[in-house]
C-alpha positions, 0 to 999 in steps of 0.5 A, spaced: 192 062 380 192 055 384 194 058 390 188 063 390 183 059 386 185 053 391 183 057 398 177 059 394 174 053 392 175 050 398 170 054 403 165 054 398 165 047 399 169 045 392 174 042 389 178 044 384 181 040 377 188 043 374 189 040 367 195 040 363 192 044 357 199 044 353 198 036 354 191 036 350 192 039 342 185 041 343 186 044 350 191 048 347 187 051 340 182 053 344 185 055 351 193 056 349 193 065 349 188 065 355 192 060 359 191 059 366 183 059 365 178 057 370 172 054 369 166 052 372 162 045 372 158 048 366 164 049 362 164 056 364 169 061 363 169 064 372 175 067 371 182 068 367 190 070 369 189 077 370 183 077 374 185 078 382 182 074 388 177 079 390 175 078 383 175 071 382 172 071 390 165 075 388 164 070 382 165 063 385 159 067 390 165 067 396 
């Protein structure tokens, strides 16, 4: 997801925060099925492993 996300945030202006989830138990609780995750500012699911750039493109608003 990095690889896509990455690009992505870039032209829009962003930046992009990767975490360790395995490292934080809490992380890992909540997020540990899902992994990897990508969330916005808000602390808002944008989009999950599954999801392909076009996909994860339109909800960034690229």
């Amino acid at each position: 997801m990095k690889g896509v996300v990455g690009p992505l945030v870039r032209t829009l202006g962003g930046t992009l925060e990767v975490v360790d989830v395995d490292s934080d138990p809490a992380l890992a609780a909540r997020w540990g099925n899902e992994i990897p995750v990508l969330l916005d500012v808000e602390g808002r699911v944008v989009a999950k492993a599954r999801d392909g750039a076009t996909k994860i493109g339109r909800r960034l608003g690229g």
